[in-house]
Structures are given as C-alpha cells and as structure tokens.
C-alpha positions as CSV (number, residue, x, y, z in Angstrom):
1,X,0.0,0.0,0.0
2,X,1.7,3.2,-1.1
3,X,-1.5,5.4,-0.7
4,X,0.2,7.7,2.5
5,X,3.2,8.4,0.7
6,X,0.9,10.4,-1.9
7,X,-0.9,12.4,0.9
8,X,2.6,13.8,1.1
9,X,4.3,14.0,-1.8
10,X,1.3,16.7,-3.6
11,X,2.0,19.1,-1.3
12,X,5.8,18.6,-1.4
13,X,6.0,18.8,-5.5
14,X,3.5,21.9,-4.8
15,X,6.0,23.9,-2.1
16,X,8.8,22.9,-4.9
17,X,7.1,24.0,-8.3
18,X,6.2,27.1,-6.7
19,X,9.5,27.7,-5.0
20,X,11.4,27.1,-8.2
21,X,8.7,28.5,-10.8
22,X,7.1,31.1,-9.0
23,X,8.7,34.5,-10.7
24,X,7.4,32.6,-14.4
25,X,4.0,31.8,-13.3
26,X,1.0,34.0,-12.9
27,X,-1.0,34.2,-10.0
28,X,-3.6,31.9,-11.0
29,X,-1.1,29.3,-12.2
30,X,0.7,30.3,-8.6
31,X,-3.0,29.4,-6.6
32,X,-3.9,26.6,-8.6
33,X,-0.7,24.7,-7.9
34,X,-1.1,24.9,-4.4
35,X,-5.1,24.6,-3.9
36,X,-4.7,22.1,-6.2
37,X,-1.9,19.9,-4.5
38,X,-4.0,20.1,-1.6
39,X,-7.1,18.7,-2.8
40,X,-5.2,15.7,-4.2
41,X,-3.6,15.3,-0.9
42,X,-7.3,15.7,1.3
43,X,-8.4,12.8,-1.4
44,X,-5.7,10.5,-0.6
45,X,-5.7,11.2,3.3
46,X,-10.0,10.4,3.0
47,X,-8.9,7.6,1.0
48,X,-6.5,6.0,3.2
49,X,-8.7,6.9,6.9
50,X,-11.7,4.4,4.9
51,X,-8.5,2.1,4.5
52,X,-6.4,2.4,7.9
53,X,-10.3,2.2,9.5
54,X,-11.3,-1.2,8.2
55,X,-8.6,-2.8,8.2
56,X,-7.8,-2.1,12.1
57,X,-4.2,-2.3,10.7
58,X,-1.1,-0.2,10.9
59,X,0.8,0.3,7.7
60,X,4.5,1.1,7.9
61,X,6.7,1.7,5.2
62,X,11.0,2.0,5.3
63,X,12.1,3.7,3.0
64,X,16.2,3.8,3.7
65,X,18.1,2.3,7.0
66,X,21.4,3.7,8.9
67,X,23.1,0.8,10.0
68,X,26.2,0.9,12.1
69,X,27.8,-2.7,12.9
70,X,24.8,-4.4,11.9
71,X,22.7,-3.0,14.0
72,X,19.9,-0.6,12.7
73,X,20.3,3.3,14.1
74,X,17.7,5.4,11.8
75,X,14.9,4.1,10.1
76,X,13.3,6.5,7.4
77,X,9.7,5.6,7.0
78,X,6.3,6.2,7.3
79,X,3.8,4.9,10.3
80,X,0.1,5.0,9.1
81,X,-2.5,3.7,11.8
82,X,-5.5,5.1,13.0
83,X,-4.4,8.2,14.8
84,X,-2.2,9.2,11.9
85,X,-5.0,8.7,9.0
86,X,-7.6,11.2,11.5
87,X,-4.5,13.6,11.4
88,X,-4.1,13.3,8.2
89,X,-7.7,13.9,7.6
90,X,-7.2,17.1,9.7
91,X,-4.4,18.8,8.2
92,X,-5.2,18.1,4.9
93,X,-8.8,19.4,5.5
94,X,-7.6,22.8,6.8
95,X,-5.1,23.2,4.3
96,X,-8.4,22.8,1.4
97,X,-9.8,25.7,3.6
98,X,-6.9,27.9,4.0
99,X,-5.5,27.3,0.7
100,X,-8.8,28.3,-0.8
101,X,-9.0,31.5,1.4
102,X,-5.9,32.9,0.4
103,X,-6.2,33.1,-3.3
104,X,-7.9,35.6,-3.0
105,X,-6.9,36.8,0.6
106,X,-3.5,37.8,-0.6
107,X,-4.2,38.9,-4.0
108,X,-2.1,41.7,-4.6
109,X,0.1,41.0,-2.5
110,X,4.3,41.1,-3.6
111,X,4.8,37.8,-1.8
112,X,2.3,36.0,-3.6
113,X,4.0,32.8,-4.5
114,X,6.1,33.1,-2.0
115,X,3.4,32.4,0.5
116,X,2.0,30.0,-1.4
117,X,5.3,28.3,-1.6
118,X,5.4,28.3,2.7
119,X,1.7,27.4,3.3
120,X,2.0,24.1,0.9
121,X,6.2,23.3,2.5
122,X,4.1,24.1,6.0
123,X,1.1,21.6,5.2
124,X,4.0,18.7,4.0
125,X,6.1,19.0,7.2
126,X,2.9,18.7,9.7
127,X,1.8,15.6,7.5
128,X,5.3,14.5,7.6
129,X,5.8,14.8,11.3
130,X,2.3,12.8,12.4
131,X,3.9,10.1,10.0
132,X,7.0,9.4,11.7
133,X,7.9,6.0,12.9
134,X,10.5,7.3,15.5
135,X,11.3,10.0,17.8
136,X,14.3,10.9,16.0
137,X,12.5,11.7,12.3
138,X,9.5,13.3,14.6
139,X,12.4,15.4,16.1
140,X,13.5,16.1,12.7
141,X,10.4,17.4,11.7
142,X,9.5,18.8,14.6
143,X,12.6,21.2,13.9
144,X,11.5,21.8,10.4
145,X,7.8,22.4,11.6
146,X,9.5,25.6,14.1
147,X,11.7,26.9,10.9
148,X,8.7,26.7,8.4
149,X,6.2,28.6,11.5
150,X,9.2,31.2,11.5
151,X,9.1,32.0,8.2
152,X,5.2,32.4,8.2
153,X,5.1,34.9,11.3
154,X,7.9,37.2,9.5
155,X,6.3,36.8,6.2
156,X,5.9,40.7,6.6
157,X,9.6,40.9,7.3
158,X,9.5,45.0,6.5
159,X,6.9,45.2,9.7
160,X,9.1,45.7,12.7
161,X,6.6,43.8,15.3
162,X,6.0,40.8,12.9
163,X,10.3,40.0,13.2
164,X,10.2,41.0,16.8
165,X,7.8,38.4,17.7
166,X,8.7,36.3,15.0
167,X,11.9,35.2,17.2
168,X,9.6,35.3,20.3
169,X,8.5,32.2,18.7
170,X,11.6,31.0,17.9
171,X,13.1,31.5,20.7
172,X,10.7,29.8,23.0
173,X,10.2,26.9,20.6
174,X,14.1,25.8,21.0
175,X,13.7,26.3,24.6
176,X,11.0,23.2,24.4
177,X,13.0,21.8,21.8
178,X,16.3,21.3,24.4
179,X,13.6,19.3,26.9
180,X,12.5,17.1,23.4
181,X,16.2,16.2,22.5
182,X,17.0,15.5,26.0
183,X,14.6,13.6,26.2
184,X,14.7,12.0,23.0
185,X,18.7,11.6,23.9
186,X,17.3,9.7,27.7
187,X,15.0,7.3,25.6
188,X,18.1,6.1,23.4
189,X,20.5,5.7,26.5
190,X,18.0,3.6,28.0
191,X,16.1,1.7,26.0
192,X,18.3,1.4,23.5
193,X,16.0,2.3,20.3
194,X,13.8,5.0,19.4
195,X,11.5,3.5,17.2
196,X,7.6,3.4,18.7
197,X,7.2,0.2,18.5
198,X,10.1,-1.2,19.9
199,X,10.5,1.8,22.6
200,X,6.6,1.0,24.1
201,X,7.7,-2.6,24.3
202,X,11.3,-2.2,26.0
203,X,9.9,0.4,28.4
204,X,6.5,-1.8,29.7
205,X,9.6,-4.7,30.1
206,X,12.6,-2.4,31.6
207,X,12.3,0.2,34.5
208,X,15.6,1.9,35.0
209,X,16.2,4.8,38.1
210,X,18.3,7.5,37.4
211,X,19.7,10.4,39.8
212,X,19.5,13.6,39.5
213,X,21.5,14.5,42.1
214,X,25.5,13.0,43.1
215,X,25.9,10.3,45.4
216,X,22.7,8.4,43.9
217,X,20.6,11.2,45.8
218,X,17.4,12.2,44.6
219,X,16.3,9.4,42.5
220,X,13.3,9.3,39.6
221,X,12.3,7.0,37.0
222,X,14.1,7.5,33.9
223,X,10.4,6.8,31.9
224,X,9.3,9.8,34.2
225,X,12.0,11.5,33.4
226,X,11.6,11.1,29.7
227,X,8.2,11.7,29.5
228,X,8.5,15.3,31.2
229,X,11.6,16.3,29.2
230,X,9.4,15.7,25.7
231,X,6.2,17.4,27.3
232,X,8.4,20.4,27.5
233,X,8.4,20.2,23.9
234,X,4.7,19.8,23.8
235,X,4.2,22.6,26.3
236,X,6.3,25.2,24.0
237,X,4.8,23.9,20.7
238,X,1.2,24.2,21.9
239,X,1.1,27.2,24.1
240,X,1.3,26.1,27.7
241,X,2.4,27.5,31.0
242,X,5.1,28.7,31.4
243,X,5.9,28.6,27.4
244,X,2.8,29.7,26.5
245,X,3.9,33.9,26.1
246,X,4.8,33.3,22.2
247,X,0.8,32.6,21.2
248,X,-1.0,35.7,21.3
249,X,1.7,37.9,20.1
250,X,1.7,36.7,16.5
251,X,-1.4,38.2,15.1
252,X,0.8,40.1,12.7
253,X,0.9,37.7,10.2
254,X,-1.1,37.5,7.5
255,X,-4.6,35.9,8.3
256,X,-4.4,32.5,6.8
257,X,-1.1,31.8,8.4
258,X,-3.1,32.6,12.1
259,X,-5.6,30.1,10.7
260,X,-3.4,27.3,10.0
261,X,-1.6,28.4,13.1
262,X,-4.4,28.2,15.8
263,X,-6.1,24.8,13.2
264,X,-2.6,23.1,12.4
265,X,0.8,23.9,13.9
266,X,-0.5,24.5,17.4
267,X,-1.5,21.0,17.3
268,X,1.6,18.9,17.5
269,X,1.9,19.5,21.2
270,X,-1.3,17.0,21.6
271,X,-0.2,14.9,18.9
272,X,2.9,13.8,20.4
273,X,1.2,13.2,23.7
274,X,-1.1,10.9,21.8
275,X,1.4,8.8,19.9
276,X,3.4,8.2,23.1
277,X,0.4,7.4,25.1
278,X,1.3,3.9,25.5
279,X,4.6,4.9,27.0
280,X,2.8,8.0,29.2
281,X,0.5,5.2,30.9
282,X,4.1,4.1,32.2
283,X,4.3,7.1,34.2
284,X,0.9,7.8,36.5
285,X,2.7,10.7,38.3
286,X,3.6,12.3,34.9
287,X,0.1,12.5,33.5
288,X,-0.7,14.2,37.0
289,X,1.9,16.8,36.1
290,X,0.5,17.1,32.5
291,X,-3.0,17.3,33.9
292,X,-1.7,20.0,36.5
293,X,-0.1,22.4,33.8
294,X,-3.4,22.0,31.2
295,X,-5.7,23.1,34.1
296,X,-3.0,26.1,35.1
297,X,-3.4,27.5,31.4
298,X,-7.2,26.6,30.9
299,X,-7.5,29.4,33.9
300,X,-4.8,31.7,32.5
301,X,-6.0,31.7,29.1
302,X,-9.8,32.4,29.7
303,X,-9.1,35.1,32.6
304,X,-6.6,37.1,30.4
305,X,-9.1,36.7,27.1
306,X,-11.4,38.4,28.8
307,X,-9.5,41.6,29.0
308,X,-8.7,41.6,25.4
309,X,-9.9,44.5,23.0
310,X,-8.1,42.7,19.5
311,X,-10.5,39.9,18.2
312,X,-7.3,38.2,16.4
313,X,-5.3,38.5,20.6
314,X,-8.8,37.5,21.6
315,X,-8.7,34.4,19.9
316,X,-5.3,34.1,20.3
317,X,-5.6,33.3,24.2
318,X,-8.7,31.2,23.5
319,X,-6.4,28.7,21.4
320,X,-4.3,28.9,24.3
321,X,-6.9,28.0,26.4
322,X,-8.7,25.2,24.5
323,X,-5.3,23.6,23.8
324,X,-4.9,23.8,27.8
325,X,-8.1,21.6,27.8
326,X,-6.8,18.9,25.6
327,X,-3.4,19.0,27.4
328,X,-6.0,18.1,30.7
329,X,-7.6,15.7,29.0
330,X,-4.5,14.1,27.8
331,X,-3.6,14.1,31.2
332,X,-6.7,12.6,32.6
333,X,-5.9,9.1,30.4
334,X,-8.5,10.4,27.8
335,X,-5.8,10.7,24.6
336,X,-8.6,10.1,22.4
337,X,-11.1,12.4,23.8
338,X,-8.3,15.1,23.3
339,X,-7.5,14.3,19.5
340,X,-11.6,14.7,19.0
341,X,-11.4,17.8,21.1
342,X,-8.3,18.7,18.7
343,X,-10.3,17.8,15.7
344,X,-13.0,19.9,16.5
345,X,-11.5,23.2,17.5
346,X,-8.9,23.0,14.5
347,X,-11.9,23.4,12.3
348,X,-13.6,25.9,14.6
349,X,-10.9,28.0,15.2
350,X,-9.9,28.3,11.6
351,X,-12.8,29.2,10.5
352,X,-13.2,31.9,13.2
353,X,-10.2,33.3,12.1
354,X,-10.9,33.5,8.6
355,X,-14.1,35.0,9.3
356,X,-12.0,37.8,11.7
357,X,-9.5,38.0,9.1
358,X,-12.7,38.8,6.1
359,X,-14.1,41.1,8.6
360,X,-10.8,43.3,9.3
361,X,-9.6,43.0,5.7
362,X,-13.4,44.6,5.0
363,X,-13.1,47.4,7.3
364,X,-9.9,49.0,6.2
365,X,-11.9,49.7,3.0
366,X,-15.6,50.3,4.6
367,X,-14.6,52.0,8.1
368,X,-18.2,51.5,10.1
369,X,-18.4,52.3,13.3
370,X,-21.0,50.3,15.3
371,X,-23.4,52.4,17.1
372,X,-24.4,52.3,21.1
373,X,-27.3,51.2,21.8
374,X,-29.0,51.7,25.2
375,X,-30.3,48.4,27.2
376,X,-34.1,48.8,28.0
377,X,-36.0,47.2,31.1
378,X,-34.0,45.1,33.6
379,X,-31.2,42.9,31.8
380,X,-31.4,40.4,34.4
381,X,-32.8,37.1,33.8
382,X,-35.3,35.3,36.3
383,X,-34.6,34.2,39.3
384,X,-35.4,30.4,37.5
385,X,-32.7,31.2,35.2
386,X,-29.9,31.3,38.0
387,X,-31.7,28.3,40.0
388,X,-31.3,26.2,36.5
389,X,-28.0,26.8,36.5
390,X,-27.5,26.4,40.4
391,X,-29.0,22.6,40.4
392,X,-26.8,22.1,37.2
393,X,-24.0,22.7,38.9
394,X,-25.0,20.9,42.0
395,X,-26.4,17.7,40.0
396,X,-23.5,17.2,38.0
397,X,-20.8,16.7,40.0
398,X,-23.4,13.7,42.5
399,X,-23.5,12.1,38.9
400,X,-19.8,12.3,38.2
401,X,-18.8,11.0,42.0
402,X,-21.9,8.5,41.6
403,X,-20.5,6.7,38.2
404,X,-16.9,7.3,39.2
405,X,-17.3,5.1,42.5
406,X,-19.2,2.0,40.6
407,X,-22.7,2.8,41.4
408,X,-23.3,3.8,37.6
409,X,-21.8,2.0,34.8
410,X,-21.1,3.8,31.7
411,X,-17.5,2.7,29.6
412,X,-16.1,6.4,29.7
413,X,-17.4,7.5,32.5
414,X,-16.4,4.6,35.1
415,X,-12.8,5.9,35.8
416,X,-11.7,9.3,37.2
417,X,-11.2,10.8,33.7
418,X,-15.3,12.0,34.4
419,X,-14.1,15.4,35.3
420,X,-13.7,16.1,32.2
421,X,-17.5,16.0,31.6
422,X,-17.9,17.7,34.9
423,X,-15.9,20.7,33.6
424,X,-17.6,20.4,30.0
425,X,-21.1,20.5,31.2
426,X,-20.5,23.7,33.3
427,X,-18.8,25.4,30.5
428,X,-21.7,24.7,28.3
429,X,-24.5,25.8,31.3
430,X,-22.4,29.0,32.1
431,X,-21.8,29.4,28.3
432,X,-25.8,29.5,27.6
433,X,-27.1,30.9,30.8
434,X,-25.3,34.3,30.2
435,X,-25.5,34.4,26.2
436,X,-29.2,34.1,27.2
437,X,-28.3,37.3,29.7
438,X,-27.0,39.2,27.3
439,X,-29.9,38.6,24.8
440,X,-32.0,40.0,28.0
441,X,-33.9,36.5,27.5
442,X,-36.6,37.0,30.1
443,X,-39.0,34.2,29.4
444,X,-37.8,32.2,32.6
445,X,-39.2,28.6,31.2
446,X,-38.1,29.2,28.0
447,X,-34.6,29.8,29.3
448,X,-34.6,27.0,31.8
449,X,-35.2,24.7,28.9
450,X,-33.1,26.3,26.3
451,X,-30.3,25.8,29.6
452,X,-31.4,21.8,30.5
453,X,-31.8,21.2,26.3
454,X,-28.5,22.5,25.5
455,X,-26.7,20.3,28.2
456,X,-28.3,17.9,27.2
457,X,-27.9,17.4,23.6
458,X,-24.4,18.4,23.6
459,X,-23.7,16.4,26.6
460,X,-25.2,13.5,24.7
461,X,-23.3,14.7,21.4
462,X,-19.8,14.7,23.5
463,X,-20.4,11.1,25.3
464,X,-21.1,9.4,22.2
465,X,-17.9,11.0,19.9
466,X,-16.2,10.4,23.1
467,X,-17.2,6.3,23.0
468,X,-16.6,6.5,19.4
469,X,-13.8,7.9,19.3
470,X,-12.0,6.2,22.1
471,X,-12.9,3.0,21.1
472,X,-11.7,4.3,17.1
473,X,-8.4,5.0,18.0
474,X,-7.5,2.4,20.6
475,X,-9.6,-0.7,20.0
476,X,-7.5,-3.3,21.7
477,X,-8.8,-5.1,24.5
478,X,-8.7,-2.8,27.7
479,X,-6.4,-0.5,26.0
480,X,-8.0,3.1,26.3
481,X,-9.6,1.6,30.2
482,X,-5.7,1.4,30.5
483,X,-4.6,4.8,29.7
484,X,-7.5,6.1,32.0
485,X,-6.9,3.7,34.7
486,X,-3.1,4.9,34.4
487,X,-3.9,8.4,34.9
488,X,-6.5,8.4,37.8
489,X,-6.1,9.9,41.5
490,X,-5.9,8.0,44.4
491,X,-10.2,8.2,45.4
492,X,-9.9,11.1,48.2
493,X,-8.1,13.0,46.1
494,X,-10.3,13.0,43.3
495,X,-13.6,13.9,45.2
496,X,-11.6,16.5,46.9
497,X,-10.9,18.2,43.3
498,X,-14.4,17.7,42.6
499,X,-15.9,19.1,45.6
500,X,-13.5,22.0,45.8
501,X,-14.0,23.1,41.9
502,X,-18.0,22.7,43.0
503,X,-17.5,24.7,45.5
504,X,-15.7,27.9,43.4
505,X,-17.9,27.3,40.7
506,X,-21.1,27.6,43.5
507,X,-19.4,30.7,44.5
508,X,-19.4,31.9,41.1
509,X,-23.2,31.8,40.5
510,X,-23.3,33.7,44.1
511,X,-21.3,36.6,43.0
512,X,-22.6,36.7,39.4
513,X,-26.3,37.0,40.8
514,X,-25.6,39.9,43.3
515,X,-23.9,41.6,41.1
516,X,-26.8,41.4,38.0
517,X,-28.9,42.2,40.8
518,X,-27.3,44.9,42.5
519,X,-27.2,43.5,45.7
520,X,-23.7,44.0,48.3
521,X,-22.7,40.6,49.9
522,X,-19.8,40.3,52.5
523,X,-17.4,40.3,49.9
524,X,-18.5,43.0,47.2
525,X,-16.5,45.3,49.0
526,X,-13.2,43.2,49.0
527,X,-14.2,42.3,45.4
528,X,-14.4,46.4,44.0
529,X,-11.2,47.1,45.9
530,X,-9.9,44.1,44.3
531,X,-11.5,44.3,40.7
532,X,-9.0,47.4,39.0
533,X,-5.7,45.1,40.2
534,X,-6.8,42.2,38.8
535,X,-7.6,43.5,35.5
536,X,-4.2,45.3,35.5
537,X,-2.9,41.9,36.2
538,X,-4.8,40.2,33.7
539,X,-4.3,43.2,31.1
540,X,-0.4,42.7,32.1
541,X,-0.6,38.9,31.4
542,X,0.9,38.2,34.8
543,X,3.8,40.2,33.8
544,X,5.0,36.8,32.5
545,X,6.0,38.6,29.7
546,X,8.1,40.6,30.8
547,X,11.0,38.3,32.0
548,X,10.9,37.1,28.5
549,X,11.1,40.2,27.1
550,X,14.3,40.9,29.2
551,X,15.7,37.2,28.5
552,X,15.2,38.2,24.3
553,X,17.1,41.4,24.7
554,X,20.0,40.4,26.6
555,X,20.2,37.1,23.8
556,X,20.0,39.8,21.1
557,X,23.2,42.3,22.9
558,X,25.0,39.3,23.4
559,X,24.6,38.2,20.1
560,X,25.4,41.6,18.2
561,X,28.2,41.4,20.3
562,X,29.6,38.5,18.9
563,X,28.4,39.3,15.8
564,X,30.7,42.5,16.2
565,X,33.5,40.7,17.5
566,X,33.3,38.4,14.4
C-alpha cells in the first residue's frame, strides 16, 4: 500500500514548483498549484482513513536504513494507523480551507507565490511529522515544523513587530525543543532504540532509576524523566504554561497563516502526547503533572481573554486555552477524547479566524463604526434562570462522583477521567445561561429549557464522539480503560478536586447573581477594591511577559556582540 506516501508528496512537489517557478508563473497558475496539491492530498488522506479504518491495521513503510555494525540506528519511513489517517484527515482538510482563502486573501500581495510556496512546505512537514515511525525523524520534523512557522510569522519581514515576535516564537520553541532532545537523547540511552514500536515494548519490560542529584541522591524513573523532558516540547509547541507567552503575540501575520496556526501547527503538542500514550500510561505521576499544567493554562487563558480589545489577541488566548483543555484531557488518560477535542477546534478556530480576518480585511476599505445602543428594562434574567443553572451545577458533580465510585456503569465515565464532563457541562451551562443574559432572555421557562436542552444534547453529542472515538483510536482489548486507569487519583483525592471546583464554581453563580442584581454581599467590598488590580494583572498577562522580554534582549546584545567581535 503506497496510498500515505501520496498524501505527502502533492503538497511537497506543490512547495517545490512554486518555489522554483514562482517568478514565471502567474497568480492563478501560482494558486492553482497549491489549492490544487491540496485537494489531491485531502483525497488520498480520505482515502487511506476508509482504509487504515477497516482494516484495524497499521501500515508502515522503510524507506532507507542507517546501520552501524549491523545494528539498525535510523529508520526513514512512514507509520500510518488510526491516529495518523484522522490527522491526516485534519491537516489536509484545513489546508483545502486555507489554501482556498488565500487566493484571493493575498491577491495583490508582492509575496504571492512566496506564500504559497510556505503554506504548501508548512502543510508537507505537519503531514510528515504525524507520520514518523520514531522519535528521531519526529524530532527532525519537529525542527523543520518551528523553521517553516518562522518563516510564516515574519512573512511581513519589512513590519518591525511581525520580526520582533517572529523570534519570540523561535526563541521559545528551542527552549521546548532542548527538553525534546533530552529527552529524546534519555529514551536512546536507556532503552536502546527510538522506534515506537520497539520503545513501548522495552519500556512496559525495563524500568531503569536514574539520579539527579550526586551520590545516587534524589532518584526518579528514567520513563518519568523522559516523559517530562518531551512534554516540554509539547508545552512550547502548543502554548502552555510557562511557554505559552509566544501565542498571542503573533497576530501580525497574514490571516491564513493565524488560521493554520491556531487549526494546524498549534496541534503537535497533543499529537505527540497521543502517539506516546502507551509509554505515558508508564508514568501515572507524569500525566498528574501534565494534567496540573493544562488546568493552570485553561484558567490563564480564559481570565486574560477576557481583557482583550483585539479579536485576532482574543482568539489568540482562546487557542491557548482550548489547547490547555486537551493538554488536561490528555492528562486525565483520555488521549482520544483530546485528538476529537483537537479535531474539533482545529476546524472551529480556523474558520473563526478567517471570518476575523474577512471582517478586518473589510473594514480597512468600509470603516463602520457600530453604534451604542442603550439596554431597555432590567437585563437580568429570572430568578429560575440562576436556580437552573444552580442545580446544574450541584447535579452534576453527585452524577460524576456517583459513576466514578461504581454505582453507575457507563464505559467512559467509570474511571476518574469523568471530570472532564464535569468541567464540559459547566462550561456549556455557564456558556448558555449568560448568552441568554445578554440577549436580556426573560422568558424564565423558556430559558430553563433552552439551559437543560443545550446540556443535554451536547452532553449526549460529547459522550457518544467520546465512545466512538475512544474506542476508534485504541480498540484493543482494555487499552483506552488502561490509559485512564493509568492516569486516575488516588479516590480522596479526586472527590476533593471535585468538591473544591464545585464549591468555586457555587461561589461563582453567588457573586454573578448579586452583582446582575445589584445587591452587596460580605465580599463585594473586597471584590471592587480588588476588581482594578486584577484587570491590571490580567491586562499585564501576569507580567510573565516581561522576564521574556528581558531574557530576548539580553540574547540579542549578546549576540550583536559577537556578531561585532566576528
């Protein structure tokens, strides 16, 4: 089967025609090369998910071998099985849609086919990198996927803020990319191959302690110890805390390349989690980490979005946010909850930014500026509206604890990796219940039920794609009840979590309600003298930027100085 190989290859020959040909060809010739290429390549990647899919198979190709005392080193190849043909899918998908965009988007512009050129290389190396066989060629590509997202954010190289934050990026991305090598570096030492097959099989079998410290002080478990150095890779590529300052400062680029950005590149982070599940179920204390650091951004993300007054910024920290969730997820054991969670807000989020980027393009030549309107009547909902929401938020967390501890027996749900639905549902309730505020909805049954039909069908919606997908991507026996299993909290420690995030979210609804309703509670006057600092924080970004900003600008004088010694 040589299908995969052609899911490559059209955008590849695309990036390479245009490269080479670009300054003979027109701009339709440029556009049609590219959109084009990437049709053929969402064809083959549709084709070869029906295949992958119903087979239950993995396909995996070698293409050339390093051997060194007849022994194999490097193997160049290709791994196809079901997590690979869905990205696939993905990334070929949301090239289509950006491709498309952009012929016209960029019309005009003096880069034409030079962006063309980058978006098609960009869409090659992502397909490339979910295709490896081995941490070494996903290294490989991993480094090739932070030069090609380079090139994209300075694409504007004459604007002064689009190279400034350009090597933000870059910067912060080989900061992640030191953790990933040593990591990568750890894994060979050890185990003696990096190939995923092989390295899932020789860890399960071998556990090794190292020391960090001299005098065999201080000692971890080198899979532990492997698995956090190559999350630091994830945490840089995807945006997370504390390498998570790089995101919202790159809405200079052109609007497509935000789009494949926020739909594409962001993405690897989860992807690698996912294809080295196996060898994160290894390492329960690990996923408790990763699960620690997702929840940490989810709340940075959303609090410092809310300040925002750029749509594109605005979006920007919602990727951040959302890719938080999927990082908790993955750290919950549910690796196939967070690739459908991935699926869906790759799509989402690139058409959001296109839509931003039609809608800004627009108003440069048709300035409008929206007029204020005055709110009428009381813009409070019913006092049924907030109860709704209240029982919500108390009923859901007695049915999480209540299938979590045995009593209820649903697949997904019968492991501590619920929370996740506890956290989803509440989103989706708080989500509707002050949309319908907004819209000054004051038809209190109709708002209960809009509330209670909402959760409900997208509740039902996210339990059965969850199911599906699980059992999609991992249908060995007891292999995705493994990864949860793996990943779950000691019983106390769970139901603490979920009666503590009750509890805030129960305090929430309190503070919310007095405040629609004007009414002064024990803490409204700790919360108004408190309210201007944190937005200052918040608007500040926890001032986390600015120790990168100072760590950029004493790497830049050091470098010119070398640069002028030299």
């Amino acid at each position: 089967m040589t299908i995969p190989i052609f899911v490559l290859l059209f955008p590849l020959l695309a990036a390479i025609i245009i490269r080479a040909f670009g300054n003979q060809m027109s701009a339709a010739q440029v556009a049609k090369t590219g959109v084009y290429a990437s049709w053929a390549a969402a064809l083959f990647a549709l084709w070869n998910l029906s295949y992958i899919g119903g087979t239950q198979g993995t396909v995996q190709f070698t293409f050339w071998t390093l051997n060194y005392e007849g022994s194999s080193i490097f193997k160049v190849g290709m791994l196809v099985d079901r997590l690979t043909a869905v990205m696939m899918m993905l990334i070929t998908s949301v090239s289509v849609v950006i491709h498309t965009y952009s012929v016209r988007y960029m019309e005009g512009d003096s880069g034409y086919a030079r962006f063309f050129a980058l978006l098609s290389f960009t869409t090659f190396v992502i397909l490339a990198l979910v295709s490896s066989p081995n941490l070494l060629m996903l290294f490989i590509f991993w480094q090739l996927l932070g030069w090609a997202l380079y090139l994209l954010l300075n694409f504007n190289y004459s604007h002064p803020d689009a190279c400034r934050n350009g090597f933000k990026s870059f910067f912060i991305h080989r900061v992640g990319d030191v953790g990933f090598l040593f990591g990568l570096f750890l894994a060979y030492k050890y185990f003696g191959t990096l190939e995923f097959t092989e390295l899932f099989k020789a860890a399960a079998e071998k556990s090794h302690m190292v020391s960090l410290l001299p005098g065999n002080a201080l000692q971890v478990n080198v899979i532990s110890l492997i698995g956090l150095s190559i999350f630091v890779g994830a945490i840089a590529k995807s945006s997370q805390f504390p390498l998570h300052v790089w995101l919202p400062d790159t809405m200079d680029s052109p609007t497509p390349v935000s789009a494949l950005m926020h739909a594409g590149i962001i993405n690897a982070g989860g992807f690698l989690l996912n294809r080295l599940a196996p060898f994160y179920a290894l390492s329960p204390s690990t996923l408790h980490f990763v699960f620690f650091i997702g929840v940490l951004t989810v709340l940075m993300g959303a609090s410092i979005m809310l300040v925002q007054n750029d749509i594109k910024k605005t979006l920007g920290f919602s990727t951040m946010a959302q890719m938080g969730y999927m990082i908790m997820e993955c750290g919950l054991g549910a690796f196939a909850l967070a690739i459908f969670h991935l699926i869906a807000h790759g799509f989402f989020k690139a058409s959001l930014f296109l839509g931003a980027g039609t809608g800004i393009h627009t108003s440069r030549y048709e300035p409008k500026h929206p007029h204020s309107h005055e709110h009428d009547g009381d813009p409070s909902s019913s006092k049924l509206t907030w109860a709704t929401g209240l029982v919500i938020t108390l009923i859901m967390p007695m049915v999480i604890l209540l299938v979590t501890h045995d009593i209820l027996n649903i697949h997904l749900q019968n492991v501590h990796g619920a929370v996740i639905f506890l956290f989803f549902s509440w989103v989706t309730v708080s989500q509707v219940m002050f949309s319908l505020y907004r819209l000054q909805a004051v038809a209190s049954w109709i708002v209960a039920f809009a509330m209670i039909g909402a959760l409900f069908v997208i509740g039902f919606a996210y339990f059965w794609a969850g199911e599906e997908f699980t059992h999609f991507l991992y249908p060995g026996p007891g292999e995705a009840e493994g990864l949860f299993l793996a990943a779950s909290f000691p019983p106390l420690i769970f139901d603490l979590i979920i009666l503590a995030s009750t509890g805030l979210f129960l305090l929430g609804w309190f503070i919310a309600y007095n405040k629609v309703k004007g009414q002064k509670t024990f803490i409204s006057d700790w919360l108004n003298s408190t309210w201007k600092r944190m937005y200052i924080l918040l608007i500040n970004r926890f001032y986390i930027d600015q120790i990168y900003v100072r760590w950029n600008n004493n790497i830049l004088r050091l470098a010119q100085k070398v640069a002028h010694r030299f």
